[in-house]
C-alpha positions in Angstrom: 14.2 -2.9 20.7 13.8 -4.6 17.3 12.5 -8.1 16.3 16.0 -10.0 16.9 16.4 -10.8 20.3 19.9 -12.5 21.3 20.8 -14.6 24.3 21.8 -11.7 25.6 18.8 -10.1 26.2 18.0 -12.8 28.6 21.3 -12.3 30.5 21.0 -8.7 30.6 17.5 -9.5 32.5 18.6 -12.2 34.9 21.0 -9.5 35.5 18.9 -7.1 36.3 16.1 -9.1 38.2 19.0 -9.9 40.2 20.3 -6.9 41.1 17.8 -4.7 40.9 16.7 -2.2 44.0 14.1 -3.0 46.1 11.4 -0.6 44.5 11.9 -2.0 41.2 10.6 -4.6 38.8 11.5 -5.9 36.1 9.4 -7.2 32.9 10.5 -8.4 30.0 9.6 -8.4 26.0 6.4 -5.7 26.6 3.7 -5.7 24.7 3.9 -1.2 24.4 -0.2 -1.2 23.3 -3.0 -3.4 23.1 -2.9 -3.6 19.8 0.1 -3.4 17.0 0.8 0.3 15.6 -1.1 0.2 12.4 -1.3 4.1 10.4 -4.6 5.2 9.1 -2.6 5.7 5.9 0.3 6.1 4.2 0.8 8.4 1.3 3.8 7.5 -1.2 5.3 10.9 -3.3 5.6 9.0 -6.9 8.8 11.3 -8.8 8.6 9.1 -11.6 10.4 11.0 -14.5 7.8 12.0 -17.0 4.7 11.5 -14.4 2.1 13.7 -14.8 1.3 16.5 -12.1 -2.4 16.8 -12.2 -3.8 19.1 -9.5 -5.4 17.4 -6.1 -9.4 17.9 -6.4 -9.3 17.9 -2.5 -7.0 18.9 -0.2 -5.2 20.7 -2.7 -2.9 22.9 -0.2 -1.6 20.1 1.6 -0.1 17.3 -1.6 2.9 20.1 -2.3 4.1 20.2 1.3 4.6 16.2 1.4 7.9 14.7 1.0 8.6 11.2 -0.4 6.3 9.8 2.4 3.5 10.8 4.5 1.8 9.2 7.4 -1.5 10.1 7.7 -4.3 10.2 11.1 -7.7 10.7 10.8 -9.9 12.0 13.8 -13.5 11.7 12.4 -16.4 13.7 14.2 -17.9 10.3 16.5 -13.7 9.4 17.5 -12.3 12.8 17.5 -8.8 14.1 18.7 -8.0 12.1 22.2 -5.3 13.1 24.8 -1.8 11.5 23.2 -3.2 10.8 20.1 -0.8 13.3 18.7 2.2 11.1 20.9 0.6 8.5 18.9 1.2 10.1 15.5 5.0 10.7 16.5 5.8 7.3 17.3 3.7 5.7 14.3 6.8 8.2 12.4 10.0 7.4 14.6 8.9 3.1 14.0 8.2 3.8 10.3 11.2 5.3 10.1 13.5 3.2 11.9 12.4 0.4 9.6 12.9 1.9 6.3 16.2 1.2 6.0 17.7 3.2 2.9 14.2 3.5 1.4 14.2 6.9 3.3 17.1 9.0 3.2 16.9 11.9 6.1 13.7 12.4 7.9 12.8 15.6 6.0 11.8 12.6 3.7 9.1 11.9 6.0 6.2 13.3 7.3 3.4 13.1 9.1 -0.5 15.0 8.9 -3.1 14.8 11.2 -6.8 15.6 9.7 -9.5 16.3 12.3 -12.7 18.6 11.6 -11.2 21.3 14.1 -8.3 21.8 16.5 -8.9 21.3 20.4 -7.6 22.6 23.5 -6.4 18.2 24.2 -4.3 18.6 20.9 -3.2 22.2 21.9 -2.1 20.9 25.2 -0.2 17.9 23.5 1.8 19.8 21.2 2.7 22.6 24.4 3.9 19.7 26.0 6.2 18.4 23.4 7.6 22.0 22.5 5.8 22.4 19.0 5.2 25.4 18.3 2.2 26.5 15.6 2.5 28.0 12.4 -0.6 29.0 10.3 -0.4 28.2 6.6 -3.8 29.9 5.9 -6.9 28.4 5.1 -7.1 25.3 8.2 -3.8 24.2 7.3 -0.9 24.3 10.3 2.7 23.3 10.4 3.6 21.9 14.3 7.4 23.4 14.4 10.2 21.9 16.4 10.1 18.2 15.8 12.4 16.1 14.3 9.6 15.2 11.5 7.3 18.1 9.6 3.8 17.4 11.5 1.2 19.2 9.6 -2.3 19.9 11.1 -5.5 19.8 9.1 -8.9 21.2 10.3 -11.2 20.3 7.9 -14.2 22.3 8.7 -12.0 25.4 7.5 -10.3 23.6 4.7 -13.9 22.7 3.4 -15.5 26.3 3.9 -11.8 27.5 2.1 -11.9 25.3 -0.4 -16.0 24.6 -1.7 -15.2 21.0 -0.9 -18.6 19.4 0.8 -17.0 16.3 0.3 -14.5 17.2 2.4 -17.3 18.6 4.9 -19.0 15.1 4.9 -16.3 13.3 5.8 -15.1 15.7 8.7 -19.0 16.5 10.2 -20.6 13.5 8.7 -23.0 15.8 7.3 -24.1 15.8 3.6 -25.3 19.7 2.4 -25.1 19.6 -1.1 -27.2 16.6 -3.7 -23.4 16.3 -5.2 -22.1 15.0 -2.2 -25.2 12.9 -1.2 -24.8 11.2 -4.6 -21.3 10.2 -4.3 -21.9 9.3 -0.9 -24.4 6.9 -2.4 -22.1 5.7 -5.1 -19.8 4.5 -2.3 -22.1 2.9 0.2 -23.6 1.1 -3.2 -20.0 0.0 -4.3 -19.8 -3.7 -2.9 -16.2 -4.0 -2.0 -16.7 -0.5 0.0 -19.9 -1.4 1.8 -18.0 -4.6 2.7 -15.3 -2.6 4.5 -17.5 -0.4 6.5 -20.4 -2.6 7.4 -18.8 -4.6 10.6 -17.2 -0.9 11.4 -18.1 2.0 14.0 -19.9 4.4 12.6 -21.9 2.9 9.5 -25.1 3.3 10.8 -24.2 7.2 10.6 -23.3 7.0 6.9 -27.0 5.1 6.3 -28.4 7.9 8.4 -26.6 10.6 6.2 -27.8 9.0 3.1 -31.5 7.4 3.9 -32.7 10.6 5.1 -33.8 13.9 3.5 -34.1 12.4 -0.6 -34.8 8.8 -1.7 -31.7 6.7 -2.9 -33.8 7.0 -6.4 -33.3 10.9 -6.2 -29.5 10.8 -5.8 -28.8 8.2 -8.5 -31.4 7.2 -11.1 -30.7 4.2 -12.6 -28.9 2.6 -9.2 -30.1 -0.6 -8.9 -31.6 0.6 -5.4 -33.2 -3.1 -4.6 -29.9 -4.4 -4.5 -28.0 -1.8 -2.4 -30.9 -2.1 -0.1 -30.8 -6.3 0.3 -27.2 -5.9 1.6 -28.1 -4.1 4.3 -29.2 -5.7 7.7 -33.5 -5.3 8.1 -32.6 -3.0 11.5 -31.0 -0.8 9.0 -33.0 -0.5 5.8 -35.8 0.4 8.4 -34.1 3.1 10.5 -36.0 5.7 10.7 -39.3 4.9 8.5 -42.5 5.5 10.6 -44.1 2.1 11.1 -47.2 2.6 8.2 -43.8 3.2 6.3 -42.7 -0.1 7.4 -45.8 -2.1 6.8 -47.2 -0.3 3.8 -47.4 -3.3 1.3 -47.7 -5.9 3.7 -50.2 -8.5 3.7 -52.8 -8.6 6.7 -51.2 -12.0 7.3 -47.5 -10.7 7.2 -48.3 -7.7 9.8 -49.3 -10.0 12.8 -46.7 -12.9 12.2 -45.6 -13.8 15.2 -48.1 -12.0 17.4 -49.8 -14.1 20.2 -53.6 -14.1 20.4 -53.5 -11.8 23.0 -51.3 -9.2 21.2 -53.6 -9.1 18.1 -56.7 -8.1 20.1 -55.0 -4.9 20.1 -54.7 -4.5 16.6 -58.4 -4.4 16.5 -60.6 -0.7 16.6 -62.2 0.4 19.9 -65.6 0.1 18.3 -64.8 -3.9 18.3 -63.2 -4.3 21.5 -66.0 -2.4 23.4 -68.5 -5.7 22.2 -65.9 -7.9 24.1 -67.4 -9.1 27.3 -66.1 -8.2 30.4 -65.5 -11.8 31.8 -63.5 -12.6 28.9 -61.4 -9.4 28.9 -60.5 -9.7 32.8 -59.1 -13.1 31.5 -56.4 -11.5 29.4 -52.7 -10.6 30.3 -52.5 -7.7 32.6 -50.6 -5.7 30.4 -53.0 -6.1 27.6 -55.9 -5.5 29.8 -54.5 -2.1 30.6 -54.0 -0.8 27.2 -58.0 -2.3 25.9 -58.9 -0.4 29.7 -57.1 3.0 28.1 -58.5 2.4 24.8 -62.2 1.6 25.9 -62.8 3.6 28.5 -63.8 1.2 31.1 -62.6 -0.8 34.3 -62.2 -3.9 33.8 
């Protein structure tokens, strides 16, 4: 426990090793996950004398239940709520804790919020488990009772309905309803420090799906220089999607059948054409080729 360890740790082990029972064993400094506890984010209560209290333009139930410091979880629609996650939430608080020092004063100083687009029998089976007990606070917002942190519970499919907040429904069902939210959706995929952090991540060929389809980029934000958001993203996903005349409109003949072998271009050519082919010469072509001139043409061959 803790990042000092003393010579006696390693007597206390020889110890044990030593006189252990039979049906034991006995590992040492353990590794307790694969990788190190890292919070989705953490929000710091600012009771600056004199700092203005402007109201929260989303989530605006929740920033008045906060104390000094928040941890906060995000389950998003593709990586929803998974058995122990909410285990995972309370030790994420007890280590944060334990390392404040005198930053935080008693734990009613921290808290912790889990935000998930709805609840699920998993999480209701987790909190049973560890005693909590639920308390509605109207509106998708819960309060999980009984723990030695406040635990507050988020559905954001309610809170969005509640509140007229599609930005808060695109982020919990990846799902873009309004122009409004497609727009600033668009703003933040063409913002390069933004696009940087998503691109190598899970999930960003949902938010170029959400955005590419239904309107053109030019719709949502005139003006954007749309040639550039495009060149930063991969070919495979600036053409996601487009039908393939989409894909080639604008190309030279020459460009199309790049990279084509002889063979393969024969099929670009109309039935009319490939019916003056003579037979010899088409028997002499790639079975799989042959096939699809046989199904065009007519003919065996």
């Amino acid at each position: 426990m803790g990042s000092t360890r003393t010579a006696w740790h390693v007597l206390l082990a020889a110890l044990l090793r030593q006189r252990r029972p039979r049906d034991f064993h006995i590992q040492s400094e353990v590794p307790l996950s694969t990788e190190p506890p890292r919070a989705d984010y953490l929000l710091l209560r600012n009771d600056a004398p004199g700092e203005a209290h402007e109201p929260a333009g989303t989530l605006r139930k929740l920033w008045s239940l906060l104390p000094r410091e928040t941890i906060v979880e995000f389950k998003s629609v593709r990586r929803t709520y998974r058995s122990r996650d909410l285990d995972r939430l309370w030790g994420y608080l007890s280590l944060h804790y334990a390392g404040a020092g005198k930053r935080l004063g008693p734990r009613r100083d921290l808290a912790g919020v889990l935000l998930l687009p709805s609840r699920t029998r998993s999480l209701d089976a987790d909190a049973a488990a560890l005693g909590l007990v639920w308390l509605a606070l109207a509106g998708g917002y819960w309060q999980l009772q009984g723990a030695a942190f406040a635990l507050y519970v988020v559905e954001l499919a309610t809170v969005a309905e509640d509140e007229g907040d599609d930005l808060l429904h695109l982020l919990g069902h990846g799902e873009a309803r309004t122009v409004e939210a497609r727009r600033w959706l668009a703003e933040q995929v063409g913002a390069e420090e933004i696009a940087m952090a998503m691109r190598e991540l899970e999930g960003f060929d949902e938010v170029l799906r959400t955005l590419l389809t239904k309107l053109p980029i030019e719709a949502l934000l005139p003006g954007l220089p749309v040639d550039e958001l495009l060149a930063a993203l991969p070919p495979e996903q600036r053409l996601a999607g487009m039908p393939p005349e989409q894909r080639l409109a604008g190309m030279p003949p020459e460009q199309r059948v790049a990279g084509l072998t002889p063979e393969q271009r024969l099929l670009l050519m109309p039935d009319e054409a490939l019916r003056l082919l003579p037979d010899d010469y088409l028997r002499s072509l790639p079975e799989d080729v042959r096939a699809q001139i046989r199904a065009r043409i007519g003919r065996p061959l």
